[in-house]
N, CA, C and O atoms as a GROMACS GRO file, in nm:
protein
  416
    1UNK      N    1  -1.314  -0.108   0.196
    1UNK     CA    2  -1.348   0.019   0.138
    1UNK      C    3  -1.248   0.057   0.029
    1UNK      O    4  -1.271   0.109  -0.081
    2UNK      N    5  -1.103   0.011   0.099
    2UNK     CA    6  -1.030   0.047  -0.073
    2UNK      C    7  -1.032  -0.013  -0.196
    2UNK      O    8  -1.039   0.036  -0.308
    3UNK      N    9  -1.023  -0.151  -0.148
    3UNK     CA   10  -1.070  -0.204  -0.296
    3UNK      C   11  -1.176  -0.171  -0.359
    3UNK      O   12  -1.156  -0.141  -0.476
    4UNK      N   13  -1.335  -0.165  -0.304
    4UNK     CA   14  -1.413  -0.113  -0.317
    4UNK      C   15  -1.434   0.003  -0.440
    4UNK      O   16  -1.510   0.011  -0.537
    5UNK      N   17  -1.316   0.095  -0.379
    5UNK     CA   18  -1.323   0.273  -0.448
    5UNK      C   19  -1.255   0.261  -0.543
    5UNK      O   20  -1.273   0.331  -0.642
    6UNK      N   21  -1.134   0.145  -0.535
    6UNK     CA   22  -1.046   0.138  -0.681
    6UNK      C   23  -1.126   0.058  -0.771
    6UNK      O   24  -1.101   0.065  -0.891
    7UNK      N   25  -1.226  -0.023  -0.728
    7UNK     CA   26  -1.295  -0.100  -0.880
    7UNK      C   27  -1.361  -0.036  -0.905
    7UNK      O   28  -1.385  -0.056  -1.024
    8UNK      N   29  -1.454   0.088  -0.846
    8UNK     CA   30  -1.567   0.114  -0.864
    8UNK      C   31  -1.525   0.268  -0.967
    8UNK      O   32  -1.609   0.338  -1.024
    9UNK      N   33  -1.355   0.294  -0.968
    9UNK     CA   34  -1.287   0.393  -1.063
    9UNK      C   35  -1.242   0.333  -1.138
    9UNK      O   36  -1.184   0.407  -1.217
   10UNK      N   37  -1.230   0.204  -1.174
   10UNK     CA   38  -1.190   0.145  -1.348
   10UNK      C   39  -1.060   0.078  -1.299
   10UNK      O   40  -1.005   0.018  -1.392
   11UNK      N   41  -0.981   0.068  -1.163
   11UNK     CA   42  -0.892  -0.024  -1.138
   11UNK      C   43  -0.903  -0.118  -1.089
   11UNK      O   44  -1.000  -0.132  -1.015
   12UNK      N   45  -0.772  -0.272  -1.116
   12UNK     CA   46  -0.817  -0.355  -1.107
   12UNK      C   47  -0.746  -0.355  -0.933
   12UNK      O   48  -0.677  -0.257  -0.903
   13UNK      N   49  -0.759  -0.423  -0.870
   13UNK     CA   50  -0.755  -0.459  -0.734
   13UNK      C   51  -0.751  -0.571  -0.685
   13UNK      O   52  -0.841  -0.651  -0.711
   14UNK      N   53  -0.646  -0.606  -0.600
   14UNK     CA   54  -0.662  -0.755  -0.529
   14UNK      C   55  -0.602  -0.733  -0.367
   14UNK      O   56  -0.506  -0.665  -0.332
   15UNK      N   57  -0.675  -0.800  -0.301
   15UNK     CA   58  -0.682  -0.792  -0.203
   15UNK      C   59  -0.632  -0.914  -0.127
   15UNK      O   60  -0.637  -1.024  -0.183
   16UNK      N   61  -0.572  -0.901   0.026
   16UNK     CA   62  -0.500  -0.979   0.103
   16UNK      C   63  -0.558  -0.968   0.272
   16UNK      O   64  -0.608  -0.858   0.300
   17UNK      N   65  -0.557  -1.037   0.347
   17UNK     CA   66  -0.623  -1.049   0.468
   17UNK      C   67  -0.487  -1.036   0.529
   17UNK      O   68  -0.513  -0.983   0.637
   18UNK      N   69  -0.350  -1.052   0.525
   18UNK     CA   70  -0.222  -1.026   0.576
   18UNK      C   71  -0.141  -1.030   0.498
   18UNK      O   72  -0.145  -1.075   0.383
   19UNK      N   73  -0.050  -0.978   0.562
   19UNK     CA   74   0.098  -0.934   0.528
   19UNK      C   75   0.116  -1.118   0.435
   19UNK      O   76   0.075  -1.149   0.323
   20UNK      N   77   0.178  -1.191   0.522
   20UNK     CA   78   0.130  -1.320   0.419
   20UNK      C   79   0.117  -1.359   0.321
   20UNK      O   80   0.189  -1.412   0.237
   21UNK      N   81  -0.090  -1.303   0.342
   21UNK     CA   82  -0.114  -1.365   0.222
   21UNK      C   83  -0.089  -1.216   0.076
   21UNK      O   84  -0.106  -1.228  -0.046
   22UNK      N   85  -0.054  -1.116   0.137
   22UNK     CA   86  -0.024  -1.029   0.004
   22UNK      C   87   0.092  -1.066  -0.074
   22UNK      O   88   0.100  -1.052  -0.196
   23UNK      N   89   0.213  -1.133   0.031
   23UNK     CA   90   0.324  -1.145  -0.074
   23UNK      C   91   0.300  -1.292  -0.130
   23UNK      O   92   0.386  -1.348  -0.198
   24UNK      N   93   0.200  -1.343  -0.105
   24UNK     CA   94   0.160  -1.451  -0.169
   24UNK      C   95   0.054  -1.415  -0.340
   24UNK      O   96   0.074  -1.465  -0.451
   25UNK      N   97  -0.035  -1.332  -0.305
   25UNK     CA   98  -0.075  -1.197  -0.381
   25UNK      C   99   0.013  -1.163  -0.519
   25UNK      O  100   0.019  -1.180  -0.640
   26UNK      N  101   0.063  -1.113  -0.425
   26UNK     CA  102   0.200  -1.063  -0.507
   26UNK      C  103   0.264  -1.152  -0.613
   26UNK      O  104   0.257  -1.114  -0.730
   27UNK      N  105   0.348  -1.305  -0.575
   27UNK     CA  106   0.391  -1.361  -0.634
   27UNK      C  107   0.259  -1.441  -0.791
   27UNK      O  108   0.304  -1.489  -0.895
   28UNK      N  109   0.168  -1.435  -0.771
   28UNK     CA  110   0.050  -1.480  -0.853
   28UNK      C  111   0.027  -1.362  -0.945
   28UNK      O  112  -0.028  -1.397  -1.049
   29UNK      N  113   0.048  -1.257  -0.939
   29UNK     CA  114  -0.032  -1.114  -0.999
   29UNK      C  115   0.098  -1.037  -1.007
   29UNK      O  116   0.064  -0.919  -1.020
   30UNK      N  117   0.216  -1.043  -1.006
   30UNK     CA  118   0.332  -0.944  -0.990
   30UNK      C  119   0.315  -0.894  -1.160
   30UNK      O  120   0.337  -0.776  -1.186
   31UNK      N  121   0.288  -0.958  -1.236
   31UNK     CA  122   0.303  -0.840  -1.366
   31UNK      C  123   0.192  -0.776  -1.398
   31UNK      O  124   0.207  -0.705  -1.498
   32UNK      N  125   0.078  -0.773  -1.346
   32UNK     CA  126  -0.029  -0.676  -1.331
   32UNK      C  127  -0.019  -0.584  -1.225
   32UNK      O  128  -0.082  -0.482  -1.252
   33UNK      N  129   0.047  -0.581  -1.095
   33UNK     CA  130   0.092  -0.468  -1.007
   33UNK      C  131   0.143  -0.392  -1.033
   33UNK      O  132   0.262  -0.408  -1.056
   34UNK      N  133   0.079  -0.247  -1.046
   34UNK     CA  134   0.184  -0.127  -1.050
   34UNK      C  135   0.184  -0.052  -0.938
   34UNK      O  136   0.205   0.069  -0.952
   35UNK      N  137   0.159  -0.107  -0.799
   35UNK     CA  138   0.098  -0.017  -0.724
   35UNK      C  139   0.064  -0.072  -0.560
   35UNK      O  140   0.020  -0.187  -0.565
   36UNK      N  141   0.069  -0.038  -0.467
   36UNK     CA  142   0.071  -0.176  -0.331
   36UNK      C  143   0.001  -0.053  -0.258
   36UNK      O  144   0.067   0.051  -0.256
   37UNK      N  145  -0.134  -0.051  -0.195
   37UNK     CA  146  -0.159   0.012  -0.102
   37UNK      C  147  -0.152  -0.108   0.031
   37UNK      O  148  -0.212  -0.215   0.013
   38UNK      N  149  -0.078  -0.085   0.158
   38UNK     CA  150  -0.102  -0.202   0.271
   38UNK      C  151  -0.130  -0.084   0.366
   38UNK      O  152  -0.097   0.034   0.359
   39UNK      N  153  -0.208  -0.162   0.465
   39UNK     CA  154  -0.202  -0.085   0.614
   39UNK      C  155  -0.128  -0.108   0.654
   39UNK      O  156  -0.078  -0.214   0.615
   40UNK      N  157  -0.057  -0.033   0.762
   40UNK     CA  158   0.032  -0.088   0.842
   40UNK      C  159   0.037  -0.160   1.004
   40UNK      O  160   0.142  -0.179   1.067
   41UNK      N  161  -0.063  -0.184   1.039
   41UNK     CA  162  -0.131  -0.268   1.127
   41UNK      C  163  -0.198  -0.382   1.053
   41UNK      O  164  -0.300  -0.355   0.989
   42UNK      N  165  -0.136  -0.549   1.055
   42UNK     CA  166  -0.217  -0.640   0.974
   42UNK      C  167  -0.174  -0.738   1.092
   42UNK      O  168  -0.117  -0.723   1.200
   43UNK      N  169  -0.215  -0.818   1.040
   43UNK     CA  170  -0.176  -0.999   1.112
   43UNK      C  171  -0.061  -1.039   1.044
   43UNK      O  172  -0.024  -1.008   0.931
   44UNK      N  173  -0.017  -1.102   1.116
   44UNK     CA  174   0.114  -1.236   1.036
   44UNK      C  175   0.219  -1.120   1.049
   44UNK      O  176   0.291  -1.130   1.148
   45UNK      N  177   0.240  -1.014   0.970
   45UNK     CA  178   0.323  -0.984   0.885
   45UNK      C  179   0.304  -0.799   0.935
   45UNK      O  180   0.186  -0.768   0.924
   46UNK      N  181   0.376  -0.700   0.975
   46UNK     CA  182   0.369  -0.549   0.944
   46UNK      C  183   0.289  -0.475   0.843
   46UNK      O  184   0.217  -0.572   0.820
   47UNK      N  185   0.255  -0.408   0.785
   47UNK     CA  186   0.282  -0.360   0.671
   47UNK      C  187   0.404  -0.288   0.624
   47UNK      O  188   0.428  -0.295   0.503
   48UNK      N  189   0.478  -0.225   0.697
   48UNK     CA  190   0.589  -0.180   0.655
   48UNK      C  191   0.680  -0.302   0.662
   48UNK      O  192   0.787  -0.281   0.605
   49UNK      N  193   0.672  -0.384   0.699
   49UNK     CA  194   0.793  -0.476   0.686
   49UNK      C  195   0.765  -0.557   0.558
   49UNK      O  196   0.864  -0.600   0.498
   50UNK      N  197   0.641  -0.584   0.509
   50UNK     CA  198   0.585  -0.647   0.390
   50UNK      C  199   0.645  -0.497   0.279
   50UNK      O  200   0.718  -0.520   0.184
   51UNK      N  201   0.619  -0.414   0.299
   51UNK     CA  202   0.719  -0.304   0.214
   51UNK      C  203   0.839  -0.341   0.164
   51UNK      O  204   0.868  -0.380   0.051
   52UNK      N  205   0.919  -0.320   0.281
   52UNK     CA  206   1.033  -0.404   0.255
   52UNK      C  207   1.076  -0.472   0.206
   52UNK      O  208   1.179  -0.455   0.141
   53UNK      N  209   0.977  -0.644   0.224
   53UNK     CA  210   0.990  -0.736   0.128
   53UNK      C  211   0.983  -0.726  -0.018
   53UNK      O  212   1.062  -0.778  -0.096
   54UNK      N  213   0.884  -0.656  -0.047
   54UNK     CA  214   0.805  -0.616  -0.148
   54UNK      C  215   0.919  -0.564  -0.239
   54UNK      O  216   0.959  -0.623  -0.340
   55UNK      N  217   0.977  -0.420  -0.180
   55UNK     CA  218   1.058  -0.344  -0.246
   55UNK      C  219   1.237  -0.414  -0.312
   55UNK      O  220   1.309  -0.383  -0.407
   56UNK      N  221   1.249  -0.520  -0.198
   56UNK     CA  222   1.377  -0.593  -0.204
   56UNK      C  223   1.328  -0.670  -0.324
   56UNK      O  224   1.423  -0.678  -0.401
   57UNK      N  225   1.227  -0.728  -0.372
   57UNK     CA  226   1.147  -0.784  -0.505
   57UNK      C  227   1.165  -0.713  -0.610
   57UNK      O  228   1.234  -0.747  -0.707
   58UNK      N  229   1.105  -0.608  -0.599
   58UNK     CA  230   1.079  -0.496  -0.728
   58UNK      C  231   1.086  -0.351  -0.616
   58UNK      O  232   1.009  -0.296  -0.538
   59UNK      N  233   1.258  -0.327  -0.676
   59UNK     CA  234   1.285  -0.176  -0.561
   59UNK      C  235   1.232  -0.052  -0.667
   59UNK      O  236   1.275   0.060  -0.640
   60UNK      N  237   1.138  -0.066  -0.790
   60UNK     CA  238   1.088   0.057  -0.841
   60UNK      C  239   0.949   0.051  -0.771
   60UNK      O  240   0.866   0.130  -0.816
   61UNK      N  241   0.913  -0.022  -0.679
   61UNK     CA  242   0.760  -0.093  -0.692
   61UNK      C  243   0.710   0.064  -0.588
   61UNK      O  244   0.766   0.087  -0.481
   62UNK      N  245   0.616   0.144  -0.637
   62UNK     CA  246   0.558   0.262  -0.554
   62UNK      C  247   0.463   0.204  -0.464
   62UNK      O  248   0.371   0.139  -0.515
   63UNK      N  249   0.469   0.216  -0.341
   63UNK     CA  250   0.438   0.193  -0.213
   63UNK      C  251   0.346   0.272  -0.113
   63UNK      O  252   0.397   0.339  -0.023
   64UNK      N  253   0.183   0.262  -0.134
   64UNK     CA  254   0.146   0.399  -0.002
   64UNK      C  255   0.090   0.294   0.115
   64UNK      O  256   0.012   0.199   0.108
   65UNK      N  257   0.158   0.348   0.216
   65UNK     CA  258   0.108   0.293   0.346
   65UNK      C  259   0.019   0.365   0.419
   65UNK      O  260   0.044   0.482   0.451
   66UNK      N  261  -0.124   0.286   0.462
   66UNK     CA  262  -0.232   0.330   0.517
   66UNK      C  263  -0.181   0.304   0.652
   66UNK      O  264  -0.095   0.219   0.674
   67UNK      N  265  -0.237   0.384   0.751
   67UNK     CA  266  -0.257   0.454   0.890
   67UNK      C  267  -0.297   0.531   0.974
   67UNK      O  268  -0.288   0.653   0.957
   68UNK      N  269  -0.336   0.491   1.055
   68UNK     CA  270  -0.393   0.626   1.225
   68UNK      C  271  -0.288   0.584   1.310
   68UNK      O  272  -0.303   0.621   1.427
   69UNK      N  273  -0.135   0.486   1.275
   69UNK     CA  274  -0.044   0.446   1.397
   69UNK      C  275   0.074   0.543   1.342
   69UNK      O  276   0.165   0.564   1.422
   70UNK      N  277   0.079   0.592   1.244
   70UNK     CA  278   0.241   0.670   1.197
   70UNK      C  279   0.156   0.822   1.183
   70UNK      O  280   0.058   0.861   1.119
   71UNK      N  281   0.274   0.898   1.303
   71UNK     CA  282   0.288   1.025   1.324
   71UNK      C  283   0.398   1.104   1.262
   71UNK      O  284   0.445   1.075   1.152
   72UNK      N  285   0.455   1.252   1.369
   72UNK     CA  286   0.510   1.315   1.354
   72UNK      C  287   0.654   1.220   1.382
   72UNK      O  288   0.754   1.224   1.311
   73UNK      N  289   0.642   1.157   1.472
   73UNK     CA  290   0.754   1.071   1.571
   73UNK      C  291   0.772   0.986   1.482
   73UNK      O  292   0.893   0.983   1.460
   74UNK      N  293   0.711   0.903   1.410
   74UNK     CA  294   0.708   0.812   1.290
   74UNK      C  295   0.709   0.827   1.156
   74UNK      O  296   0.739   0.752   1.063
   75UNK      N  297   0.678   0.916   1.163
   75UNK     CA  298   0.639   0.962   0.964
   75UNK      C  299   0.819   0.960   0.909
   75UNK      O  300   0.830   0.958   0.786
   76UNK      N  301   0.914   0.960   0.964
   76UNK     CA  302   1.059   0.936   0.933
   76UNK      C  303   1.039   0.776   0.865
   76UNK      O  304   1.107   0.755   0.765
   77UNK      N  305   0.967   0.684   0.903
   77UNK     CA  306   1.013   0.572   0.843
   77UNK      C  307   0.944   0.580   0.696
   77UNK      O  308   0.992   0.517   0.602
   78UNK      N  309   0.846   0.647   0.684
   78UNK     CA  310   0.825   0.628   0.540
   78UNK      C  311   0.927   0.712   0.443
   78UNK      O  312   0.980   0.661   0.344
   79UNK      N  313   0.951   0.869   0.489
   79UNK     CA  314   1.042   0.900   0.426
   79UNK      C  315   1.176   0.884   0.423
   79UNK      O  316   1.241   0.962   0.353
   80UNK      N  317   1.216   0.821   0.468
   80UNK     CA  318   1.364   0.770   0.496
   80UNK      C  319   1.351   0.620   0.360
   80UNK      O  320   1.430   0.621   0.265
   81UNK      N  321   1.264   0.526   0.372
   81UNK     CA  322   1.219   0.388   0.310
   81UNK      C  323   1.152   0.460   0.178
   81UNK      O  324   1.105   0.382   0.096
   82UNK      N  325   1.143   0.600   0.150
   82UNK     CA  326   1.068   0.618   0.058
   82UNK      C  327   0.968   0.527  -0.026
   82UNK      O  328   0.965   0.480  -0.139
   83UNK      N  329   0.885   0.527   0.094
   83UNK     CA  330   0.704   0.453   0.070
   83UNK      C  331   0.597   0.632   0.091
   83UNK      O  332   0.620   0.730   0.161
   84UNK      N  333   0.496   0.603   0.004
   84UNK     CA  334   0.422   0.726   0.054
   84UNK      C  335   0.355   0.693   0.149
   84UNK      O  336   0.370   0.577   0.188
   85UNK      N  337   0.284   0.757   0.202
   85UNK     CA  338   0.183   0.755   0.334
   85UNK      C  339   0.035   0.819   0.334
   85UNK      O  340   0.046   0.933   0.291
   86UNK      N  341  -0.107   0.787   0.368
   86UNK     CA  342  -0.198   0.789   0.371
   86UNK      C  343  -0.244   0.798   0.499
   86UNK      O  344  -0.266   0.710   0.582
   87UNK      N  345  -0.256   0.926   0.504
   87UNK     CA  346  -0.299   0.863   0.717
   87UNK      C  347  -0.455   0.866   0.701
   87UNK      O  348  -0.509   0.946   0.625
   88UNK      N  349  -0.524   0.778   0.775
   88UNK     CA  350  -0.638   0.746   0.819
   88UNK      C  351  -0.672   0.822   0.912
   88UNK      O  352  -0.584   0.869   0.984
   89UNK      N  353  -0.828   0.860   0.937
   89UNK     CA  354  -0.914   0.762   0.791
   89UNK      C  355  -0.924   0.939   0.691
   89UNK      O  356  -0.925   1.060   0.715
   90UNK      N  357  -0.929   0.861   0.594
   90UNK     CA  358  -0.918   0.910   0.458
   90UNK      C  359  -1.031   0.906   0.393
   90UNK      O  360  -1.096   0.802   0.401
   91UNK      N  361  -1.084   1.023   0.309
   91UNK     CA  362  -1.188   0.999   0.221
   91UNK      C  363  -1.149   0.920   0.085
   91UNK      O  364  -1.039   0.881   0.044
   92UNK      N  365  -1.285   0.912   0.030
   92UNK     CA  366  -1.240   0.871  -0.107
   92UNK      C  367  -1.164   0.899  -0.248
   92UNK      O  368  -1.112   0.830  -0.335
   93UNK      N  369  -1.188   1.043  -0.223
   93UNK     CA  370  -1.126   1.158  -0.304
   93UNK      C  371  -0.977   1.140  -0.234
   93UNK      O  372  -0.902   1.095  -0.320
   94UNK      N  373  -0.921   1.155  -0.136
   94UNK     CA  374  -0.795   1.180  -0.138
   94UNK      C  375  -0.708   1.025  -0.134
   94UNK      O  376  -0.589   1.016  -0.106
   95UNK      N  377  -0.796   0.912  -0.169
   95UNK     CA  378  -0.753   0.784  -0.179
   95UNK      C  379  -0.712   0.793  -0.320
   95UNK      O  380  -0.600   0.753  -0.350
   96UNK      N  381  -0.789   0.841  -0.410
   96UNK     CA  382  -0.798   0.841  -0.550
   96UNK      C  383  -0.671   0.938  -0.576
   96UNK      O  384  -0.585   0.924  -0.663
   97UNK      N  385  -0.682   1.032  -0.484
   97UNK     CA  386  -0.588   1.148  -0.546
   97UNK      C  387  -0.457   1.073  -0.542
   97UNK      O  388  -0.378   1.079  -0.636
   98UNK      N  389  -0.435   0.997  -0.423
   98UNK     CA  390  -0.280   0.976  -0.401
   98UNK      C  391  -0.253   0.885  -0.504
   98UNK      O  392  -0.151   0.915  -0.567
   99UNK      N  393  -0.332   0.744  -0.555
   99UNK     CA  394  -0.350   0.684  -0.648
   99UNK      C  395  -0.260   0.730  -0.749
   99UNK      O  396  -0.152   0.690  -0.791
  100UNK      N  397  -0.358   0.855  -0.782
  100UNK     CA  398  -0.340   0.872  -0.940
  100UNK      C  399  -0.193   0.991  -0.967
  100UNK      O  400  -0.133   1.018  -1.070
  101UNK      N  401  -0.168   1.051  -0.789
  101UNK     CA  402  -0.027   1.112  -0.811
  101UNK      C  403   0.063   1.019  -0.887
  101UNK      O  404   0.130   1.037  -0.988
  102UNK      N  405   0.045   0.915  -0.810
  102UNK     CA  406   0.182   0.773  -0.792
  102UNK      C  407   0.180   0.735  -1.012
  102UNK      O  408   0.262   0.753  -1.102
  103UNK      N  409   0.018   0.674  -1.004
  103UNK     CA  410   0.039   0.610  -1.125
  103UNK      C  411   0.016   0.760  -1.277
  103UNK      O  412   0.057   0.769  -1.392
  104UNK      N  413  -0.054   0.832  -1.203
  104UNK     CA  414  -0.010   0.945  -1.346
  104UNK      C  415  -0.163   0.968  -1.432
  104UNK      O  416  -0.168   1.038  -1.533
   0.00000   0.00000   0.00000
C-alpha cells in the first residue's frame, strides 16, 4: 500500500521484502534516496536496527518508521535515534503528509 500511494503521487519508490534485502536496495539506488520509510516488524533484519545501519551510511538520511508495535513505553527509541514515526495503520493522507513534512 505504500509504495502504491507514493507512485500513484509522482514519487519514485523501491521496495524491499526485508531488512536485508533494503540495505541491499539501498546500496544499488543510494543516490536517488532521499527518504527510507521501513516497518519495524520485518524478517532477517528489525526495522529499527536497519535504521541504524542505514543512518551509520548516510547520518543526514531522514528516517520514518512504520508501526502498531511502538508505544508510549517505546516511542523513546525513535526520539532519542531521531527517526520519525508513523503509527499504524495510517491513512493515505497522513502517509503523504509525513512524506512531504520530511522532504518539503
Amino acid at each position: 500500500m505504500v509504495v502504491s500511494v507514493l507512485r500513484q503521487n509522482g514519487y519514485t519508490a523501491f521496495e524491499a521484502e526485508s531488512g536485508v534485502a533494503a540495505l541491499a536496495e539501498m546500496q544499488r539506488h543510494k543516490a536517488e534516496i532521499g527518504l527510507v520509510l521501513s516497518d519495524v516488524v520485518m524478517p532477517d533484519m528489525d526495522g529499527l536496527t536497519l535504521a541504524q545501519q542505514l543512518r551509520k551510511q548516510m547520518p543526514k538520511l531522514p528516517i520514518i518508521l512504520l508501526s502498531m508495535h511502538i508505544n508510549e513505553d517505546t516511542h523513546w527509541v525513535t526520539e532519542e535515534s531521531n527517526f520519525s514515526f508513523l503509527p499504524k495503520p495510517f491513512e493515505s493522507k497522513q502517509l503523504l503528509e509525513a512524506v512531504r513534512s520530511i522532504l518539503g
